[in-house]
C-alpha positions as CSV (number, residue, x, y, z in Angstrom):
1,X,-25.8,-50.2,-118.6
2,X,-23.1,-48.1,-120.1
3,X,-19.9,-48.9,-118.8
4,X,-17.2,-45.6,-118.2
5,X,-15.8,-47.0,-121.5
6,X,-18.8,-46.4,-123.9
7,X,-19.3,-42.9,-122.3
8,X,-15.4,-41.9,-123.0
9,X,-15.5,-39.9,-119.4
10,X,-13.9,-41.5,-116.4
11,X,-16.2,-42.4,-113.4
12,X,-15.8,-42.2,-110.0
13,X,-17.6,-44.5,-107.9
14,X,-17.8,-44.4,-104.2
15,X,-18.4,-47.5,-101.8
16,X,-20.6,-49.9,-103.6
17,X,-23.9,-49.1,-105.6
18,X,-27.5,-49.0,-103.8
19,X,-29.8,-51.2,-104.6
20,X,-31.8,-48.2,-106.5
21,X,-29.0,-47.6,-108.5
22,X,-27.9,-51.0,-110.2
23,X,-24.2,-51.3,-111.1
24,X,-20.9,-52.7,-110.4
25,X,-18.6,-51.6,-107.8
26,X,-15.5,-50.3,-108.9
27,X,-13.1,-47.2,-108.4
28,X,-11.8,-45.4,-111.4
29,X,-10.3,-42.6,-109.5
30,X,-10.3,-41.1,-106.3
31,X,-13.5,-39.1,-105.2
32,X,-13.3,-35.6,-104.4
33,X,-10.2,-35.6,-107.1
34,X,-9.1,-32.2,-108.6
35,X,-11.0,-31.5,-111.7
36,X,-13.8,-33.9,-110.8
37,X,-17.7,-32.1,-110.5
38,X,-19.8,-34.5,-108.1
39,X,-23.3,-35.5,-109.2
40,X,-25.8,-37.3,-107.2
41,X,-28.6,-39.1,-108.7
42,X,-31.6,-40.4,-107.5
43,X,-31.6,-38.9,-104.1
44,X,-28.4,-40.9,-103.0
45,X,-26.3,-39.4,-100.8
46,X,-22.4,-38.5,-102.0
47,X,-21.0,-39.3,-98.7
48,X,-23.0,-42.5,-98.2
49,X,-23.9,-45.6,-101.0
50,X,-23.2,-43.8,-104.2
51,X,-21.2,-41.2,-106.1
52,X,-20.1,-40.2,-109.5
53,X,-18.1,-37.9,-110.3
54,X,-17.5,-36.8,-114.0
55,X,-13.8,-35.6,-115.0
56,X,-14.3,-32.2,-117.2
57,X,-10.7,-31.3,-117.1
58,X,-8.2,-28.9,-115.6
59,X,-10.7,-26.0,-114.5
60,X,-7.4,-23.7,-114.8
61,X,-7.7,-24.9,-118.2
62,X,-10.0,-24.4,-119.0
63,X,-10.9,-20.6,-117.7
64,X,-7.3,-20.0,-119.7
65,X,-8.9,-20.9,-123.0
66,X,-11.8,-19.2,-122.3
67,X,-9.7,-16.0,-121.3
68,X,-8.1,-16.7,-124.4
69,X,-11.2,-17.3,-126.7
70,X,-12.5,-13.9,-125.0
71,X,-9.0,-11.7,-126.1
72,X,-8.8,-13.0,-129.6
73,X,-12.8,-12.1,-130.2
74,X,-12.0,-8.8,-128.6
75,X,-9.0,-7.9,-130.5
76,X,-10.8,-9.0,-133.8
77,X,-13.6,-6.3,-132.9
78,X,-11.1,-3.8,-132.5
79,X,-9.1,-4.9,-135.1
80,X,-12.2,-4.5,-137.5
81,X,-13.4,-1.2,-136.0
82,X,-9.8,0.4,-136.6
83,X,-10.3,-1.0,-139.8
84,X,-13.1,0.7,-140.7
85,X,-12.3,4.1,-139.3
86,X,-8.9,3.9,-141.1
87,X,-10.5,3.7,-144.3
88,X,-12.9,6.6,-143.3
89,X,-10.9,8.6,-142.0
90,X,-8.0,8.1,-143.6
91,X,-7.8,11.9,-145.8
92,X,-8.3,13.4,-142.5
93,X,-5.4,11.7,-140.6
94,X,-2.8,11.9,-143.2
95,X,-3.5,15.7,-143.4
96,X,-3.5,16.1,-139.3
97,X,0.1,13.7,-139.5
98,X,1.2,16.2,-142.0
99,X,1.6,18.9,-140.0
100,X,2.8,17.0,-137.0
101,X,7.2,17.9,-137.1
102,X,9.5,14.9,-137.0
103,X,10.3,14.3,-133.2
104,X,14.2,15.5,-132.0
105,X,15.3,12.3,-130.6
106,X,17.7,13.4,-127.9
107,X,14.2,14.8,-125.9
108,X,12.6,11.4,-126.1
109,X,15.4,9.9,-124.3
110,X,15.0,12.8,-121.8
111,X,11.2,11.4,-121.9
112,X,13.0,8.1,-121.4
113,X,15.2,8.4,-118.5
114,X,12.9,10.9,-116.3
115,X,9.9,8.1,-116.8
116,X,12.4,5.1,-115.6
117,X,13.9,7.7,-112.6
118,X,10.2,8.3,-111.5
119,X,10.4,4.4,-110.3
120,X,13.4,4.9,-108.7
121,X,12.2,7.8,-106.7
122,X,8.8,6.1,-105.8
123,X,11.2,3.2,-104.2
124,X,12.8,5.9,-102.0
125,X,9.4,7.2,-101.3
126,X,8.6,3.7,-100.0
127,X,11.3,2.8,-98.0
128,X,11.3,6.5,-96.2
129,X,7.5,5.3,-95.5
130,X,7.8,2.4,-94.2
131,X,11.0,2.0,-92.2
132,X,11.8,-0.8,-93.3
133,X,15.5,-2.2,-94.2
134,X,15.2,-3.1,-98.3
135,X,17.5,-2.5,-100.9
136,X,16.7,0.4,-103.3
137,X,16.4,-2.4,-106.2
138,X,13.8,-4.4,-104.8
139,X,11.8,-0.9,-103.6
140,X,12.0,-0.1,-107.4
141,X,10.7,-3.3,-108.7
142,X,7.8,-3.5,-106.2
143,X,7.2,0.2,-108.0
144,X,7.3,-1.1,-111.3
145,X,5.1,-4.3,-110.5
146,X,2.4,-1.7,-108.7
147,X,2.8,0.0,-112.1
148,X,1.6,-2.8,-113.8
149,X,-1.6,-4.1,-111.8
150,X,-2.8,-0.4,-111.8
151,X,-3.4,-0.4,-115.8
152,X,-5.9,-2.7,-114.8
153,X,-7.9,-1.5,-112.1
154,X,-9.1,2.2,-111.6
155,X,-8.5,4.9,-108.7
156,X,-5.0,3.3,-108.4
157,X,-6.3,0.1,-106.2
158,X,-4.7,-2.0,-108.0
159,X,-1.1,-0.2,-107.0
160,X,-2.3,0.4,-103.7
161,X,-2.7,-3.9,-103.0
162,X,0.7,-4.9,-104.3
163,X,2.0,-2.1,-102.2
164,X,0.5,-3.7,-99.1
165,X,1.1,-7.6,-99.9
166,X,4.4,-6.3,-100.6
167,X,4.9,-4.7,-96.8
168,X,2.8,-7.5,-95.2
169,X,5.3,-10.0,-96.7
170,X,8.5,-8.2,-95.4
171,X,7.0,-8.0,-91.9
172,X,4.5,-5.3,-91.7
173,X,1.2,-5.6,-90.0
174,X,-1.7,-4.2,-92.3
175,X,-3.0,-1.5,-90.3
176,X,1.1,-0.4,-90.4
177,X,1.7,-1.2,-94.0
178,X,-2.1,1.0,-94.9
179,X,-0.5,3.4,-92.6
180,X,3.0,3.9,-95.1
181,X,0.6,3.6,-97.9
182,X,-1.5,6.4,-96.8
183,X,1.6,8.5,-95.5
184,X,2.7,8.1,-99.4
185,X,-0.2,9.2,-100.3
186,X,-0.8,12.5,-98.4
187,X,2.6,13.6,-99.1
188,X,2.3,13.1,-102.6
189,X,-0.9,15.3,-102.3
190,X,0.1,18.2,-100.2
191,X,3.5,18.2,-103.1
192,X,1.0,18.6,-105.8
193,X,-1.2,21.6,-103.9
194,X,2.9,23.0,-103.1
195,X,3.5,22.6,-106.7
196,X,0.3,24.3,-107.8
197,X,1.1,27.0,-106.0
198,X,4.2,27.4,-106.7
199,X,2.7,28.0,-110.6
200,X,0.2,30.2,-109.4
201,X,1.6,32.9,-111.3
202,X,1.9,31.0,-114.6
203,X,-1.9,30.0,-114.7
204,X,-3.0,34.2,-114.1
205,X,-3.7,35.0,-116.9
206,X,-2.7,32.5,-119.3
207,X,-6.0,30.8,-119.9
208,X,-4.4,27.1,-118.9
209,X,-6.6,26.7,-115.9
210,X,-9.8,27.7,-117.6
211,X,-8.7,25.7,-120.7
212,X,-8.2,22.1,-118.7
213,X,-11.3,23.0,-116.9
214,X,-13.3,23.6,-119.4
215,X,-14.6,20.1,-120.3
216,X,-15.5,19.5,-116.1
217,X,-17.9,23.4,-116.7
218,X,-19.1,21.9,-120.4
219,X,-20.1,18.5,-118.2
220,X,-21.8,20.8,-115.6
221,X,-23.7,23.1,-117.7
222,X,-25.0,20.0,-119.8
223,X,-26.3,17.8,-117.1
224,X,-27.5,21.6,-115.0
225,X,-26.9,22.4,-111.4
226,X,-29.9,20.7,-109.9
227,X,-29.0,17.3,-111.0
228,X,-25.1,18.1,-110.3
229,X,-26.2,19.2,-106.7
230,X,-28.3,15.9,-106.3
231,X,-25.4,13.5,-107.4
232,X,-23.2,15.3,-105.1
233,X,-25.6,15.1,-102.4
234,X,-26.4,11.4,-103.1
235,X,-22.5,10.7,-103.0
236,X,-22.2,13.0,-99.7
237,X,-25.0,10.8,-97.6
238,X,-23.7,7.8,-98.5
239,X,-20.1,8.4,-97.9
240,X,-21.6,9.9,-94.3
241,X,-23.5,7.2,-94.3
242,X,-20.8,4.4,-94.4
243,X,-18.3,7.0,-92.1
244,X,-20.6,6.6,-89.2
245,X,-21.7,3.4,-89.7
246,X,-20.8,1.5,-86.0
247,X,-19.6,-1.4,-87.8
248,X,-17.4,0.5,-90.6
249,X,-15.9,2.7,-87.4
250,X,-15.6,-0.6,-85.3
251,X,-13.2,-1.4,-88.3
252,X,-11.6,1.5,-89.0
253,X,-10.6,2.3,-85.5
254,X,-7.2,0.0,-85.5
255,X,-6.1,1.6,-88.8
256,X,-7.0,4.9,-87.6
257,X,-5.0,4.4,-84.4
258,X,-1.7,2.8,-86.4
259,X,-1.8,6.2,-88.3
260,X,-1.9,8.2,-85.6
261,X,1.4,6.1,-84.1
262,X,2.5,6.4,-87.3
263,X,2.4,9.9,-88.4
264,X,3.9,10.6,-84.9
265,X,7.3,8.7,-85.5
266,X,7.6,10.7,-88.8
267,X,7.1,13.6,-86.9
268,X,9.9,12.3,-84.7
269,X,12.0,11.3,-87.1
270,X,12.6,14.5,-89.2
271,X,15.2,12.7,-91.4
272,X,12.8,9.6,-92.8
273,X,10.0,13.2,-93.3
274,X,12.7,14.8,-95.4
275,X,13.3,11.9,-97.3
276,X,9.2,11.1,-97.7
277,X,8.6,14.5,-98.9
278,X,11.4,14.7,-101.1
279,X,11.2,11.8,-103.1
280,X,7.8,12.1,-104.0
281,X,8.6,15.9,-104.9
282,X,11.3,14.2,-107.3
283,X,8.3,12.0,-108.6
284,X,6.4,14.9,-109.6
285,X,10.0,16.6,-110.8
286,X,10.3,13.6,-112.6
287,X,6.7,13.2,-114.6
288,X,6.9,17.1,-115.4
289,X,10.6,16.3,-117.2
290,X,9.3,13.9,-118.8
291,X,6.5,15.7,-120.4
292,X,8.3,18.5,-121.4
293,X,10.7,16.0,-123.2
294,X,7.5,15.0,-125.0
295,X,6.9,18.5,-125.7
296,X,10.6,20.0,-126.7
297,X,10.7,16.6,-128.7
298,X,7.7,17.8,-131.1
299,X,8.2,21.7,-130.4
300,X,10.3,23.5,-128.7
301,X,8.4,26.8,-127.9
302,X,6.9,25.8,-124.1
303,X,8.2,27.2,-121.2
304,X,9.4,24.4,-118.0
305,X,6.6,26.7,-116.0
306,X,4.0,26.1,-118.9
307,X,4.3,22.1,-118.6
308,X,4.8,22.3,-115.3
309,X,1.1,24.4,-114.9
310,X,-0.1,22.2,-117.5
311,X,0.4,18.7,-115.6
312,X,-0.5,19.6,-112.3
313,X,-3.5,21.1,-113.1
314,X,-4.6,18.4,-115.4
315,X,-3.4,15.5,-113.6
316,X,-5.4,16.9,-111.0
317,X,-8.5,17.7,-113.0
318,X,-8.3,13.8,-115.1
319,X,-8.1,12.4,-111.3
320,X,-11.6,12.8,-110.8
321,X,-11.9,10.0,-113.6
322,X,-12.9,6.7,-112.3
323,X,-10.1,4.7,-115.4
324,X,-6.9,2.7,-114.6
325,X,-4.1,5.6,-114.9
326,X,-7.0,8.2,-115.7
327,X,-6.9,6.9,-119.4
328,X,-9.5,8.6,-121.6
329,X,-8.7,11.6,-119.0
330,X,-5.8,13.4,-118.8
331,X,-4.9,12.8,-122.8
332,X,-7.4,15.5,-123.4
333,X,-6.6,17.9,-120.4
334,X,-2.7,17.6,-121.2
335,X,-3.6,18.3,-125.2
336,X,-6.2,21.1,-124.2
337,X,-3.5,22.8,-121.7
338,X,-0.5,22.6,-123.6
339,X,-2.8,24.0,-126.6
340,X,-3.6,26.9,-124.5
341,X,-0.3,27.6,-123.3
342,X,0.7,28.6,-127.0
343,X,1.6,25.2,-128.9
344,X,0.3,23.7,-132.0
345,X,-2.6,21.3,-131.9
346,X,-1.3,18.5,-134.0
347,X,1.8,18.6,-132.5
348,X,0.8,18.4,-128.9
349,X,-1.7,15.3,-129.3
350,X,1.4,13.7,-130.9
351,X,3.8,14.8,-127.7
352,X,0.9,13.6,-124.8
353,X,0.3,10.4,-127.2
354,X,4.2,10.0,-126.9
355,X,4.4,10.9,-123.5
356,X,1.8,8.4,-122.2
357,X,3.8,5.4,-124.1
358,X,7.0,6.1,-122.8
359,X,5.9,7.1,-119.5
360,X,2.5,4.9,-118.9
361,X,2.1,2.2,-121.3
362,X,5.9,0.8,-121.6
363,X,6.7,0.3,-117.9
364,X,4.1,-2.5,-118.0
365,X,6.9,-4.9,-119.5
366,X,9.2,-4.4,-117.1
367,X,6.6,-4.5,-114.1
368,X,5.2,-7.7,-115.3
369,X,8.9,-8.9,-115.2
370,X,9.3,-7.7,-111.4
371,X,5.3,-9.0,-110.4
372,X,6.9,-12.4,-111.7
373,X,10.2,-12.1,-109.8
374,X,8.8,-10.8,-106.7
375,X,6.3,-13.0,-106.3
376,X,8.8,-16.1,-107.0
377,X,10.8,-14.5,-104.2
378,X,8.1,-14.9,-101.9
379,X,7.8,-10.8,-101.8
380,X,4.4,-11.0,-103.1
């Protein structure tokens, strides 16, 4: 027989071997150890005469280099596939980067400091929410850690769960901590229909609205209306579907009730409203700033009504998308908008490309900071 030696694994043995199963008695580690995978063999039962248990290693472990292992091949791909387009493109973006002007640097740190303020204003949005007693530093870094786990996961989810662990932990119930989350929400969506409005003259006649569109009406006319009308019934039945579902409603009847309680002590409490609806007007205020810091940075000839126009009714149109952030989305819409309004191709892709690093892609540094630090603090 091999002994644990020859086989260079450790074995864990159990209470003394059956007579099927010839062998020594002996304990090399403790059964049911971390890190140990239990195999039976020849019918014995684990929790009676026999047991081994193989040691493969820190599991942890070994999903890390595996997570690893996956990145590196990834990044070799796309390091290869930029590669190759490079090379083959390379005539066509050296003439685009040609005529692209050399940025003003004062509006990037416009770009800057209206993208970090955005943050700050979401933590006042939060704290009007929810009630709750918190210091306008930590309500920022929760913002910036949200920030962070929704470059991952699409239709902001992922900033919508770190908003809740992060109201549960400081005392919240969840149906009350979905109900802040929700009240967040709704403002920030009745401010964007206010805003759109409020631009309503801008977009008559200025071809930005039909321009941002236009991709959603080429989509539409490509797949045809009967197909279009299908998908949207499909989607329609099964959202009716899982709306009157007993057990869904069952469910949803706790939350729907906190809501109610909770929308009703906003209404009585006209200063937290003000607050609510002010600081997530300051968030739009803010993402519009930085944009046009973008814009002025690369060219100067965009009126503050033609970027404002251009983000609300792009952001809107790019949230239909189902990416993190609506990448892949609103890049286009933003270019195709701003491009409409008057401004020069090349250098509007280089202002939305700016914009979305500054605004989108940086903060990730700092919010993996605060995830960290909140979540040693026991916030998350």
């Amino acid at each position: 027989m091999l002994s644990p030696r020859m086989l260079d694994v450790p074995v864990v043995l159990g209470a003394p071997c059956s007579p099927g199963l010839p062998g020594r008695p002996g304990k090399a580690g403790a059964p049911g150890a971390p890190g140990a995978t239990r195999a039976v063999f020849g019918g014995v039962d684990a929790t009676g005469a026999a047991a081994i248990a193989v040691d493969l290693g820190d599991p942890k472990l070994f999903r890390l280099r595996r997570t690893r292992l996956r990145i590196l091949v990834a990044a070799g791909v796309l390091a290869v596939v930029a590669g190759l387009m490079a090379t083959r493109f390379r005539e066509d973006v050296v003439g685009s980067l040609s005529a692209v002007p050399a940025p003003r640097w004062p509006w990037l740190v416009v770009c800057v400091v209206a993208s970090g303020t955005f943050y700050v204003a979401h933590g006042v949005s939060v704290r009007a929410a929810s009630g709750l007693r918190m210091g306008l530093g930590i309500a920022t870094a929760s913002q910036l850690a949200a920030a962070a786990a929704n470059r991952v996961v699409p239709a902001g989810l992922g900033a919508i769960a770190v908003h809740l662990r992060f109201l549960e932990r400081r005392g919240m119930t969840r149906p009350a901590a979905l109900a802040a989350v929700a009240s967040i929400k709704g403002a920030a969506f009745l401010v964007h229909l206010a805003g759109i409005a409020l631009v309503a003259g801008t977009l008559r006649g200025s071809g930005i609205g039909e321009a941002v569109t236009r991709p959603v009406r080429m989509t539409v006319n490509g797949l045809g209306t009967g197909p279009v009308i299908a998908g949207l019934a499909v989607v329609g039945v099964g959202v009716g579907s899982a709306v009157t579902h007993p057990r869904i409603r069952a469910r949803a009847r706790p939350a729907l009730r906190v809501f109610r309680q909770h929308l009703g002590v906003l209404a009585r409490s006209p200063g937290r409203t003000i607050v609510l609806v002010s600081s997530t007007a300051a968030t739009k205020i803010c993402q519009v700033t930085a944009l046009a810091g973008a814009v002025w940075a690369f060219e100067g000839g965009l009126s503050i009504a033609s970027v404002t126009a251009v983000y609300l009714v792009g952001s809107a149109v790019a949230g239909a998308a189902p990416t993190a952030g609506n990448v892949g989305a609103l890049e286009p819409a933003l270019v195709i908008g701003l491009t409409a309004s008057g401004a020069t191709g090349a250098a509007m892709v280089a202002a939305v490309l700016v914009f979305r690093l500054i605004s989108y892609w940086l903060p990730i540094i700092p919010g993996v900071t605060a995830l960290a630090l909140l979540r040693r603090r026991g916030d998350l």
